[in-house]
N, C-alpha and C positions, 0 to 999 in steps of 0.2 A: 631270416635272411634279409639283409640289407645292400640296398644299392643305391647310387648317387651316380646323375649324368648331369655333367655340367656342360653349358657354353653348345654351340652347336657341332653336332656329330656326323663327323666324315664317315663314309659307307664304307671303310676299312676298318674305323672303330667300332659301328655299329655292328659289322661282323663281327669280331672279334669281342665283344660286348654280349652278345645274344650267343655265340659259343658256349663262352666261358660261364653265363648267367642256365644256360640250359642244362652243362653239366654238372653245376653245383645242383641242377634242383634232381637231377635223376639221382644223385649221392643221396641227397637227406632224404625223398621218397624210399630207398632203400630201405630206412630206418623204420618204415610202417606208419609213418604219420603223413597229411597232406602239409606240404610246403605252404608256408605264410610267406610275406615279404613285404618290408617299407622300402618304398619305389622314393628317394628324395631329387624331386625336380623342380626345386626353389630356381635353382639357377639353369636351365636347360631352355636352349630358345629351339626355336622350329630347326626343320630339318628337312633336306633335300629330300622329292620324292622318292629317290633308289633306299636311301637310307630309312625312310616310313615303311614303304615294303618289306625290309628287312625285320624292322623291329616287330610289323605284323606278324610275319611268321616265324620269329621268334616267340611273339606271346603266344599263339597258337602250339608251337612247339612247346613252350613251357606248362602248357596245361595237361598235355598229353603226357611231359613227363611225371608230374603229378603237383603243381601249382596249386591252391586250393581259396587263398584269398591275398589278395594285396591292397594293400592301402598306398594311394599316392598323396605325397605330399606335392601341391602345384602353386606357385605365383603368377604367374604371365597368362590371361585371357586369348593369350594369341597360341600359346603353347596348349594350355586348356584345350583349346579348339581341334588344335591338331591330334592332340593325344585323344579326345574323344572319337574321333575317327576311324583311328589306328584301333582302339578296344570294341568300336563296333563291328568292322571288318573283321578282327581276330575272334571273337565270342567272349572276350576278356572282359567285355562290362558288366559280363554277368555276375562276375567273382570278384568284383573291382570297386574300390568306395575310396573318395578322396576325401580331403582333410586340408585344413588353412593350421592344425593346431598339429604337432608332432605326437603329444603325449597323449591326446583323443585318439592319435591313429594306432599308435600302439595298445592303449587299449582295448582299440575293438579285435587288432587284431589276437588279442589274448582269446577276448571269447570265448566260449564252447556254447554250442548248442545249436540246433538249424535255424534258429531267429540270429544270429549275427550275422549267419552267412547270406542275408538279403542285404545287398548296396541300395 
């Protein structure tokens, strides 16, 4: 699964963002494997506090549905910051490993084995 959030995100998109991203991942869990995902937030700046709340339980939500590793792709130190946050609050840094290179992140997350799944 892949996804891209660009530019900063209004608490209408973020809902509607985190919906749509929750029920794509109960779909592929269906299918008997844990959900991967490259998160691409090259372009993504900070975000209003309702809208961080959101996406927390969104990740939160998406683990439950069966999330299993994500790789973020991140440019911005100031988003950095904020996203680390958001992944400690949700339990999301547990499954979570970022990346400056795209083709490393897809890499890992090809993976198999319990040594990838350590960020």
């Amino acid at each position: 699964m892949v996804v891209t959030l660009e530019g900063t995100v209004r608490v209408d998109e973020m809902h509607q963002f985190v919906e749509q991203s929750v029920a794509a991942i109960r779909d592929l869990a269906q299918l008997g494997k844990g959900v991967r995902s490259l998160a691409d937030l090259r372009q993504f700046r900070t975000t209003s506090p309702e809208a961080t709340d959101i996406l927390r339980q969104g990740q939160a939500a998406a683990m439950k549905a069966g999330m299993t590793r994500i790789a973020e792709l991140v440019s911005s130190e100031v988003a950095t910051l904020q996203l680390n946050r958001i992944a400690r609050a949700s339990g999301m840094d547990r499954i979570l490993r970022r990346f400056n290179d795209e083709a490393e992140a897809r890499r890992w997350l090809l993976e198999e084995g319990e040594h990838a799944d350590v960020a």
